[in-house]
C-alpha positions as protocol buffer text, in pm:
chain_id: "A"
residue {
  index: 1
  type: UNK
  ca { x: 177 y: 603 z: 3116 }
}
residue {
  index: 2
  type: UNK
  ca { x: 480 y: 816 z: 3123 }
}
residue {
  index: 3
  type: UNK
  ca { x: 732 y: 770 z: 3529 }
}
residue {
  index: 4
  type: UNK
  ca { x: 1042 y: 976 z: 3505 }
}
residue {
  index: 5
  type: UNK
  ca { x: 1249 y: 885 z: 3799 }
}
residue {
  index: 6
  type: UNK
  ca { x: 1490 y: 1180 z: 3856 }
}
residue {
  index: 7
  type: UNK
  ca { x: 1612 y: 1103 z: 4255 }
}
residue {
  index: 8
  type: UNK
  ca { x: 1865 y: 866 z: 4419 }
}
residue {
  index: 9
  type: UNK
  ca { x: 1702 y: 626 z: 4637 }
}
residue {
  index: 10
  type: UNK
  ca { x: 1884 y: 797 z: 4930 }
}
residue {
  index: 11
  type: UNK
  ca { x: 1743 y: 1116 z: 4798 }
}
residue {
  index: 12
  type: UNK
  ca { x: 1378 y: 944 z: 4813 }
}
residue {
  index: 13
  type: UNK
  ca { x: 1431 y: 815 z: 5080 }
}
residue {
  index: 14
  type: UNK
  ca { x: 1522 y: 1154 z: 5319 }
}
residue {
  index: 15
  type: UNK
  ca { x: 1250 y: 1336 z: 5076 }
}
residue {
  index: 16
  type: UNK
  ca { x: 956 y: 1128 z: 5270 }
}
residue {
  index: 17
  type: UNK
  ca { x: 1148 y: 1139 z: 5550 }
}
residue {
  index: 18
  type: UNK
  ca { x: 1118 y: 1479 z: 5601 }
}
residue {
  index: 19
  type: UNK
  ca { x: 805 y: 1514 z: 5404 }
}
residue {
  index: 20
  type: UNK
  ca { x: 651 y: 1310 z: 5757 }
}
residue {
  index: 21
  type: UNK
  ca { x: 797 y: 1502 z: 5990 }
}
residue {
  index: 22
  type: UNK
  ca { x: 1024 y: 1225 z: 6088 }
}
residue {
  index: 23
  type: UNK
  ca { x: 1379 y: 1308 z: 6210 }
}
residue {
  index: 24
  type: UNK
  ca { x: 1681 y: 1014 z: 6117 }
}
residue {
  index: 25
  type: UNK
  ca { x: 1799 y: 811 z: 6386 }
}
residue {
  index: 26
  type: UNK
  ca { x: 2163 y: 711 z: 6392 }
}
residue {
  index: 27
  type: UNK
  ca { x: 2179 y: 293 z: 6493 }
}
residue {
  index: 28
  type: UNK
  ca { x: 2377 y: 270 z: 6793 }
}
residue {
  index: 29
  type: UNK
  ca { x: 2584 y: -71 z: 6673 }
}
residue {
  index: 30
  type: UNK
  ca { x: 2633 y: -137 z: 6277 }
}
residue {
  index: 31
  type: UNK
  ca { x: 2481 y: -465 z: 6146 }
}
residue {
  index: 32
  type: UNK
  ca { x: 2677 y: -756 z: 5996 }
}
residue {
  index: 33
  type: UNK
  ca { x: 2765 y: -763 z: 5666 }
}
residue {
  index: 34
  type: UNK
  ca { x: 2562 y: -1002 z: 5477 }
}
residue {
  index: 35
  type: UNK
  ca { x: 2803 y: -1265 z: 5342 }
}
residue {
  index: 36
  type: UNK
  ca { x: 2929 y: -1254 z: 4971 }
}
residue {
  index: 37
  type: UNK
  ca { x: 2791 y: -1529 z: 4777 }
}
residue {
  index: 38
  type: UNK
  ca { x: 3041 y: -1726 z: 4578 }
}
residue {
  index: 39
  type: UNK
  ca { x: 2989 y: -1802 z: 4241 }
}
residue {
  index: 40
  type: UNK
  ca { x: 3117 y: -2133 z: 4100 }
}
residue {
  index: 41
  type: UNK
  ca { x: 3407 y: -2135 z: 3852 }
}
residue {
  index: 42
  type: UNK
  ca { x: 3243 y: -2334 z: 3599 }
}
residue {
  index: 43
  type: UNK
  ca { x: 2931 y: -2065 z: 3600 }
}
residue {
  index: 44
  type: UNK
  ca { x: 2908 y: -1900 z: 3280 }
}
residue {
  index: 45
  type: UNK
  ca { x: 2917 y: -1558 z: 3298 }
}
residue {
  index: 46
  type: UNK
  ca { x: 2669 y: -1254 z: 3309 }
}
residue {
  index: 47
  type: UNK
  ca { x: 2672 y: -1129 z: 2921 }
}
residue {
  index: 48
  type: UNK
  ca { x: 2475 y: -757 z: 2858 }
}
residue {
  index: 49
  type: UNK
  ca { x: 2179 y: -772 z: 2665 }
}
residue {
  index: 50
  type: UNK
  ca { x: 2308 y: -416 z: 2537 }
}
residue {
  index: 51
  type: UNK
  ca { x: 2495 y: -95 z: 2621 }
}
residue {
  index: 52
  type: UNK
  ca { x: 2402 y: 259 z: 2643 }
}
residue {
  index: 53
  type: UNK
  ca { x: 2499 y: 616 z: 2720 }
}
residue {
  index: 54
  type: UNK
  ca { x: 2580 y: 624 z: 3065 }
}
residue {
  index: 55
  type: UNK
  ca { x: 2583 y: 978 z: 3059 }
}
residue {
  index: 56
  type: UNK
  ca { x: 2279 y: 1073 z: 2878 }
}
residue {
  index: 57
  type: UNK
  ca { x: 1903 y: 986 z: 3043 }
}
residue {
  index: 58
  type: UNK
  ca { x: 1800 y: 677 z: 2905 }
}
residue {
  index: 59
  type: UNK
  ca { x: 1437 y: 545 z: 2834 }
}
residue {
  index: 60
  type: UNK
  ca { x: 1291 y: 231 z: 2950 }
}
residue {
  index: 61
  type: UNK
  ca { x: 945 y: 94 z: 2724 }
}
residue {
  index: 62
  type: UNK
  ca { x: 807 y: -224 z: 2904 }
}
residue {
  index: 63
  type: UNK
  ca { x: 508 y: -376 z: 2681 }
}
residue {
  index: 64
  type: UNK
  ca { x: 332 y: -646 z: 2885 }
}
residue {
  index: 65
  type: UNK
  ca { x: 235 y: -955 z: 2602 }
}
residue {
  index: 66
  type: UNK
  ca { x: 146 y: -1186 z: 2896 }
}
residue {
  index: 67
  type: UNK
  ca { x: -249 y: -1263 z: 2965 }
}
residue {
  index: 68
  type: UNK
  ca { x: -212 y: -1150 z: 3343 }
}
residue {
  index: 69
  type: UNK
  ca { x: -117 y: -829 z: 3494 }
}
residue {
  index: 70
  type: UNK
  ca { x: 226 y: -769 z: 3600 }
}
residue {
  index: 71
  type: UNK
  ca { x: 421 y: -566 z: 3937 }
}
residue {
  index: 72
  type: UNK
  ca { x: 729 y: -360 z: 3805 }
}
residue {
  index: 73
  type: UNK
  ca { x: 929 y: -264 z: 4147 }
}
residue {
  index: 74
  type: UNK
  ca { x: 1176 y: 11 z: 4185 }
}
residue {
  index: 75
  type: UNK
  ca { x: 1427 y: -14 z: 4475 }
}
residue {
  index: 76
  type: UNK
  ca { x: 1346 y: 212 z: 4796 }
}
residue {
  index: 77
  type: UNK
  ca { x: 965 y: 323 z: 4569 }
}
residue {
  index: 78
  type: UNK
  ca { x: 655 y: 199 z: 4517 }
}
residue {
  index: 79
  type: UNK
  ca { x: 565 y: -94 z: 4258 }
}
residue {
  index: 80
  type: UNK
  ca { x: 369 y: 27 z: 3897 }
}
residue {
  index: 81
  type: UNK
  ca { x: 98 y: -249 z: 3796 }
}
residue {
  index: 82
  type: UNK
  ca { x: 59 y: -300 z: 3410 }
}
residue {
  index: 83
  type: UNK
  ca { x: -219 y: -431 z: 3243 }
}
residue {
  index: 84
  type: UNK
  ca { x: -184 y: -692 z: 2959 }
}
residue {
  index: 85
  type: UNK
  ca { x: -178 y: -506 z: 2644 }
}
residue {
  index: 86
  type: UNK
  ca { x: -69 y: -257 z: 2814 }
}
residue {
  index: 87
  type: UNK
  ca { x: 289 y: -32 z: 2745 }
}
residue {
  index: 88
  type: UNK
  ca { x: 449 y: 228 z: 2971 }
}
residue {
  index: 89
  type: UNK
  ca { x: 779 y: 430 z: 2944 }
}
residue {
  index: 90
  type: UNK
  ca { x: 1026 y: 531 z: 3250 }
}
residue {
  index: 91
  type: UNK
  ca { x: 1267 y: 731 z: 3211 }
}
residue {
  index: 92
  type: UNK
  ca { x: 1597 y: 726 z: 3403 }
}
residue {
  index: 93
  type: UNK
  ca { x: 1750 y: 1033 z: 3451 }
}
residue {
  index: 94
  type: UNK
  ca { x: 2080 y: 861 z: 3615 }
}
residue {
  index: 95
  type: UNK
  ca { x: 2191 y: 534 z: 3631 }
}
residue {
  index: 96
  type: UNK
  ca { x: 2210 y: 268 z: 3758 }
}
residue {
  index: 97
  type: UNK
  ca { x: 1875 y: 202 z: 3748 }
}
residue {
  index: 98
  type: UNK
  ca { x: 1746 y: -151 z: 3851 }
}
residue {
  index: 99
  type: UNK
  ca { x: 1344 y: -295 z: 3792 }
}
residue {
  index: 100
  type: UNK
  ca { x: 1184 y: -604 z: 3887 }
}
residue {
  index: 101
  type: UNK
  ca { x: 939 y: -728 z: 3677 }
}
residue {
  index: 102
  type: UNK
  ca { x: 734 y: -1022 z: 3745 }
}
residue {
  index: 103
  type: UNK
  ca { x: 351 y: -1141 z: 3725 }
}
residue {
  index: 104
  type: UNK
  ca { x: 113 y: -1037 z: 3984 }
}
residue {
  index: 105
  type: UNK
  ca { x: 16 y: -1402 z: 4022 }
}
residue {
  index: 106
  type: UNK
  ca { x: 243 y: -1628 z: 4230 }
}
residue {
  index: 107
  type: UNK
  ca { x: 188 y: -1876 z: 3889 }
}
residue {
  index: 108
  type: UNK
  ca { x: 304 y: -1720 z: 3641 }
}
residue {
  index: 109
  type: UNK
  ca { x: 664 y: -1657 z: 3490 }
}
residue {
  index: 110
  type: UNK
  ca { x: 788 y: -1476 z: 3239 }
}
residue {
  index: 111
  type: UNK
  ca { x: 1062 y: -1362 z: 2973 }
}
residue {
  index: 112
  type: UNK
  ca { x: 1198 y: -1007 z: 2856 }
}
residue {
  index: 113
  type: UNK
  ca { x: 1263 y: -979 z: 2471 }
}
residue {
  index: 114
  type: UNK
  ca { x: 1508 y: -709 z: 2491 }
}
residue {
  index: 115
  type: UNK
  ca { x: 1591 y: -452 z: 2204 }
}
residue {
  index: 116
  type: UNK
  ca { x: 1846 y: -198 z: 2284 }
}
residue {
  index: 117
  type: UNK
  ca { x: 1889 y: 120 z: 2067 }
}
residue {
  index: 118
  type: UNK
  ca { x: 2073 y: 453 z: 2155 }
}
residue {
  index: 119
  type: UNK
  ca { x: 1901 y: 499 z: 2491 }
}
residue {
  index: 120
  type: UNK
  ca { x: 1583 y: 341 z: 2476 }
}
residue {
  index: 121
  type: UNK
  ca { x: 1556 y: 19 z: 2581 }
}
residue {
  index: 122
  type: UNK
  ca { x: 1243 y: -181 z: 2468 }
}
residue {
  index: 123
  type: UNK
  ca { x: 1150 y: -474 z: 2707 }
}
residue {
  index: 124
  type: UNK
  ca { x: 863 y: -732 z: 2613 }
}
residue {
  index: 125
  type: UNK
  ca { x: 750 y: -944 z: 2855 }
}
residue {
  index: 126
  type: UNK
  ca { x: 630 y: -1253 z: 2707 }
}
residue {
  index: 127
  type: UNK
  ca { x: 509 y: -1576 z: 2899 }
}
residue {
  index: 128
  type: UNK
  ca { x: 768 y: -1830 z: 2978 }
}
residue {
  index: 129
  type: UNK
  ca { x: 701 y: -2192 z: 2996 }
}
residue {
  index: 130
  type: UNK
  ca { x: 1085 y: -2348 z: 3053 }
}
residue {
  index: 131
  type: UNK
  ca { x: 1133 y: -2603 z: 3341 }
}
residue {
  index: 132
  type: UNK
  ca { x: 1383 y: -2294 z: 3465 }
}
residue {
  index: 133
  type: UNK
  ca { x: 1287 y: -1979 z: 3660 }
}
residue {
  index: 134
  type: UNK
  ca { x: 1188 y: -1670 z: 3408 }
}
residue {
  index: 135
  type: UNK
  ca { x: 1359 y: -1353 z: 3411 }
}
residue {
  index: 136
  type: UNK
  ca { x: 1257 y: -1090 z: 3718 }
}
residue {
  index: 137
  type: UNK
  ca { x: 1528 y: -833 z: 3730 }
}
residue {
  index: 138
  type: UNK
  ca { x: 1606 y: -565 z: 3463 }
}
residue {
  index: 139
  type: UNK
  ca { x: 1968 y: -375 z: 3526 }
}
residue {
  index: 140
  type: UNK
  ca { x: 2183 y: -128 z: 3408 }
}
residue {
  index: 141
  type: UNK
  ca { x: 2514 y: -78 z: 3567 }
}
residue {
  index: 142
  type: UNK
  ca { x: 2681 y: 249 z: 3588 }
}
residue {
  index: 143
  type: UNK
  ca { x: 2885 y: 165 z: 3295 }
}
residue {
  index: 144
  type: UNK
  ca { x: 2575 y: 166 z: 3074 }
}
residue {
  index: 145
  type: UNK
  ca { x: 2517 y: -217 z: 3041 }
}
residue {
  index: 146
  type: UNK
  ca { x: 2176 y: -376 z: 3031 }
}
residue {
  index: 147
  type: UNK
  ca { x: 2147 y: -660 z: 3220 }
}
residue {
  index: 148
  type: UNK
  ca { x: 1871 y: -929 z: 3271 }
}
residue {
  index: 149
  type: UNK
  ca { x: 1851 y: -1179 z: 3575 }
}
């Protein structure tokens, strides 16, 4: 399975708008800002996994290894399911570009075996059995560098 996502999420986002029929609505008082968290000074910090392009489109390959299917969310869209066994490709035409990958099951956790090369970005998801969360969130900034959370 081949998903090329070409739009900004704002872009999406006014495309179904309109596509419905629905007009925007301008919010008569502005929420409050969610606080900033604070990270602690003795955290160690975020390393990339990699770095690519930032101007070129950049390819994404997610291979599930797991025994149990697995969501892959895309801010503002709908989720992708993929089966184990299963591979698909995405391709970002812009970045950033942010996925969340996770099992379907509330049991299961997981771990992305990253490889990055040019601009394609091969992502394994194996099982994880650590006493710590798995990974869940696959990044790249709008510098070019990959990211996993």
């Amino acid at each position: 399975m081949r998903v090329n996502i070409q739009n900004t999420i704002a872009e999406a986002a006014l495309g179904t708008t309109l596509a419905l029929g629905l007009h925007p609505v301008m919010a008569q008082q502005a929420p409050t800002p969610a606080p900033i968290p604070e990270i602690a000074a003795d955290a160690p910090e975020a390393m990339p996994m990699g770095q690519i392009d930032a101007t070129k489109p950049v390819e994404v390959i997610l291979m599930n290894n797991t025994a149990t299917l697995l969501s892959v969310g895309f801010p503002g869209m709908a989720n992708i399911k993929i089966e184990p066994a299963e591979q698909i490709e995405i391709a970002f035409e812009t970045i950033p570009a942010r996925l969340f990958i996770y099992p379907f099951s509330e049991t299961g956790n997981v771990q992305y075996m990253t490889d990055v090369s040019g601009n394609t970005i091969s992502v394994e998801v194996v099982p994880y059995t650590g006493e710590a969360p798995g990974d869940r969130a696959f990044n790249i900034d709008p510098l070019g560098q990959v990211y996993i959370y």
